[in-house]
N, C-alpha and C positions, 0 to 999 in steps of 0.2 A: 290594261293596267295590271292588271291578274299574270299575266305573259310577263311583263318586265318585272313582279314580284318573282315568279317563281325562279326566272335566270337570275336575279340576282344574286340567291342564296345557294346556287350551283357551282360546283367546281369544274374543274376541266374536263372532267369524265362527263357532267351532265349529271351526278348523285350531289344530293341536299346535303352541303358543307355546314357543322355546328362553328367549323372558325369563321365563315362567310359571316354569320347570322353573328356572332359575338364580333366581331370588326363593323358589323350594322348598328350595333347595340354600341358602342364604342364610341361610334361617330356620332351617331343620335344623342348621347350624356353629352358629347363633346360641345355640340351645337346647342345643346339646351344651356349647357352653363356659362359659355358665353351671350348669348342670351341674355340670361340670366343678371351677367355682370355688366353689359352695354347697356341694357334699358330696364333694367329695376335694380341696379345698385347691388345685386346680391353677392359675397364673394362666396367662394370659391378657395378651398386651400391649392396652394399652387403647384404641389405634390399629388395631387389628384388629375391638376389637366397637364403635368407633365407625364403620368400613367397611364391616362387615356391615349395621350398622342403617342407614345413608346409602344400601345397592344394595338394600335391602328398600322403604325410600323413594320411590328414584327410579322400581323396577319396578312397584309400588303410581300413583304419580304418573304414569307416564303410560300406563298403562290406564284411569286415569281420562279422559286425553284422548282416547284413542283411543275413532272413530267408528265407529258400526254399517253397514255398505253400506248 
């Protein structure tokens, strides 16, 4: 479990990515406030989980650009 945390937060190089780790943080708000709103009724401005889903996007987007040495 230790193993699949550490790759996660890795970029292509293999060095600890802070956008990996804020796109984990991202999705983790995103799942909790859905959540959130499916089974205890809580909202949610809907300018928030359009934000969240836009910085999961962009962090997704450009890792994809991003080149191997």
């Amino acid at each position: 479990m230790k193993t699949f945390i550490e790759q996660l937060f890795k970029d292509k190089h293999g060095n600890f990515s802070l956008r990996e780790f804020a796109v984990a943080m991202s999705i983790l708000a995103l799942l909790t406030s859905w959540i959130a709103k499916q089974f205890f009724g809580k909202e949610m401005p809907e300018y928030m989980f359009y934000t969240f889903a836009s910085m999961i996007g962009a962090g997704c987007f450009g890792y994809s650009l991003e080149k191997k040495a």
